[in-house]
C-alpha positions in Angstrom: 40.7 34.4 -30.8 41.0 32.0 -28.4 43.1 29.3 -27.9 41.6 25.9 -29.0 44.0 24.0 -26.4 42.3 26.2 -23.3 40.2 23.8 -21.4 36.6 24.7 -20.8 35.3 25.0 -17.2 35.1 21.5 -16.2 31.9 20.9 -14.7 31.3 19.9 -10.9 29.9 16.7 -11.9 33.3 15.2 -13.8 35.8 16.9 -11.4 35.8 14.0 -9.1 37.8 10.6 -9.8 36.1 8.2 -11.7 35.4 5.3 -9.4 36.6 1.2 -10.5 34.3 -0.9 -11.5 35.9 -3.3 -8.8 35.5 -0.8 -6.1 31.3 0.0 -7.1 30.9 -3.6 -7.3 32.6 -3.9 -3.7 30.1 -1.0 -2.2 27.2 -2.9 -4.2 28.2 -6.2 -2.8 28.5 -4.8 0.7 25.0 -2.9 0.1 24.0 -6.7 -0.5 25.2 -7.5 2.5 23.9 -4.7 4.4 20.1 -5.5 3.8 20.9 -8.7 5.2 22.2 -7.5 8.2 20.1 -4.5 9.3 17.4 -7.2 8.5 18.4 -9.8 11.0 19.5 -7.2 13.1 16.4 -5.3 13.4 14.4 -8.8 13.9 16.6 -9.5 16.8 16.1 -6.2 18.4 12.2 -6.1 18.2 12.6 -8.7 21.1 15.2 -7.0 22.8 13.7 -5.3 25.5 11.3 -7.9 26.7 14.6 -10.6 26.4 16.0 -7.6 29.1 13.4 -8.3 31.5 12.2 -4.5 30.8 15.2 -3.0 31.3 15.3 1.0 31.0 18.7 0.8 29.8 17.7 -1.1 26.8 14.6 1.0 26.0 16.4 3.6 23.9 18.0 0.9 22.0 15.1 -1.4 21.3 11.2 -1.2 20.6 9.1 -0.6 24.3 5.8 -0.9 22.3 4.3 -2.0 19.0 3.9 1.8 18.4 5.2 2.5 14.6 7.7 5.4 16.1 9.2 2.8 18.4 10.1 0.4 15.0 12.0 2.7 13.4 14.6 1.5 16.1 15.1 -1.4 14.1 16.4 0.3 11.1 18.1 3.3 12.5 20.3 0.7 15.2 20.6 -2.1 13.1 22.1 0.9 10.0 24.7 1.6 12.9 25.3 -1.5 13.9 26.5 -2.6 10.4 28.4 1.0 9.8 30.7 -0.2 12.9 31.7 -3.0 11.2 31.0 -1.9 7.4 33.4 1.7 8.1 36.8 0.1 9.1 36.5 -2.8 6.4 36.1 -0.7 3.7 33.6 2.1 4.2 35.9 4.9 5.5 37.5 4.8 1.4 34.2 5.3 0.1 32.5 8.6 -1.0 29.5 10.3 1.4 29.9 7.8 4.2 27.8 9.8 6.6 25.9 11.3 4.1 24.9 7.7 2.9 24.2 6.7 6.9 21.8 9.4 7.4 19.8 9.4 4.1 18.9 5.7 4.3 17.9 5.6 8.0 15.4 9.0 6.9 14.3 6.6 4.0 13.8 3.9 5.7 11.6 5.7 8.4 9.6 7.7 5.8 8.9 4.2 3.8 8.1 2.8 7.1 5.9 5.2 8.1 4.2 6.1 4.9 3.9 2.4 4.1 2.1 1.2 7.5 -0.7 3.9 7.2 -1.0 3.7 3.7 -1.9 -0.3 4.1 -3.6 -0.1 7.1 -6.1 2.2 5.5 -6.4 -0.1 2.6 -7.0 -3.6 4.9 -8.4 -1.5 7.3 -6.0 -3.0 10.3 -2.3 -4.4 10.6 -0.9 -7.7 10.0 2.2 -9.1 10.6 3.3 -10.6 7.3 2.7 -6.5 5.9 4.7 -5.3 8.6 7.8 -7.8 8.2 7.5 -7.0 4.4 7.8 -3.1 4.8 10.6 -3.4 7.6 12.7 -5.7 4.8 11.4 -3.3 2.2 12.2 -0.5 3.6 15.2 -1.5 4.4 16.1 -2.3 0.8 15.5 1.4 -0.5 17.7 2.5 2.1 20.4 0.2 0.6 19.8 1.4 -2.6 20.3 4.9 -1.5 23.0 4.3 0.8 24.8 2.9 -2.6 23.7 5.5 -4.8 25.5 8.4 -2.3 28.4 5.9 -1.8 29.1 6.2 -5.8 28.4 9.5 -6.4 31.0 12.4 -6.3 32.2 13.4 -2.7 30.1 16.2 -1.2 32.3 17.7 1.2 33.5 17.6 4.7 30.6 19.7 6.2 28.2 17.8 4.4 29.4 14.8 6.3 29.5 16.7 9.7 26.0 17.6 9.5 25.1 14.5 8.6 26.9 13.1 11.5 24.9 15.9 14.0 22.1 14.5 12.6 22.7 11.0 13.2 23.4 11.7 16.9 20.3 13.9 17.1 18.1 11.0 15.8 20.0 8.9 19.1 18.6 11.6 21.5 15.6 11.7 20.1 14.6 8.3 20.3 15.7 8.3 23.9 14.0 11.3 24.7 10.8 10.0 23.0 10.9 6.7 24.8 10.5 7.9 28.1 8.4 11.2 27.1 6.5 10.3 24.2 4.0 13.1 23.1 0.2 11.5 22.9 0.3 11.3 19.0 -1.1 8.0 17.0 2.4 7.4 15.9 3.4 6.6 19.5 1.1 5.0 20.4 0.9 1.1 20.8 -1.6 -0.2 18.7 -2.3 -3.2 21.6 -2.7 -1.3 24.7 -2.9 2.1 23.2 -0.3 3.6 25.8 2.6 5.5 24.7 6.3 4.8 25.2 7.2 3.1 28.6 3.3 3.3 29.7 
């Protein structure tokens, strides 16, 4: 028979430490202040490259075009931006940090993506005021994300290195695509029709 004081397995999902309230509503209020900040960041790198004079060592950084490949700059920049100051003030404590990093930036570029050709089909051509709304928009699902990996139970340390190979593989690959952009519609500027540098 066996012994009513053995312990079942525990299961995966309860082995980790419970999490404070205090320390969710710090992530949450820093998620807050996150979609603040990747938004005002992102708005102030859209002008970046032309405030540069054109420089090529801005280009990877910043938007060259109003192609919809080179906006996802804004999110992806302004993410790690924020993580540089977010990680030391609190961030490194939390649970799936890179995880969290990578996920939203992927969200955001996926809402981004699937959001501009969803309403341009619908208008049948783009506005500004649609475009500013899914940037912000997209921005706030990555948030929400980024929060929901940041409270959830800790993945593991290779999780979070392939997460950060990832990360610097989106880097090169926005560099690489700047100054050798394949001839697809999602490079291509949607006022002079040229791709990447031109």
């Amino acid at each position: 028979m066996q012994n009513s004081n053995t312990s079942p397995e525990q299961d995966p999902e309860t082995t980790h430490d419970d999490m404070s309230p205090l320390e969710q509503k710090k992530i949450r209020n820093s998620c807050s202040a996150g979609f603040l900040a990747i938004g005002i960041a992102g708005s102030l790198l859209h002008f970046a490259y032309p405030w540069s004079n054109q420089s090529p060592l801005v280009a990877p950084w910043a938007p060259v075009n109003e192609s919809v490949w080179e906006h996802l700059k804004l999110g992806y920049w302004g993410m790690l931006l924020f993580s540089a100051v977010e990680f030391p003030l609190g961030g490194k404590r939390w649970n799936n940090y890179a995880v969290s990093r990578v996920a939203a930036v992927l969200l955001q570029g996926c809402c981004i993506v699937g959001g501009f050709y969803t309403y341009t089909a619908l208008l049948g051509d783009n506005a500004l005021w649609a475009d500013i709304s899914l940037y912000f928009a997209a921005v706030a699902a990555g948030q929400y994300l980024a929060y929901r990996l940041l409270t959830a139970k800790e993945y593991g340390p290779m999780v979070a290195i392939v997460s950060l190979w990832l990360l610097a593989a989106i880097a090169l690959l926005f560099a690489a695509m700047t100054y050798f952009p394949p001839e697809w519609p999602l490079f291509r500027d949607s006022l002079t029709g040229r791709c990447g540098l031109g």
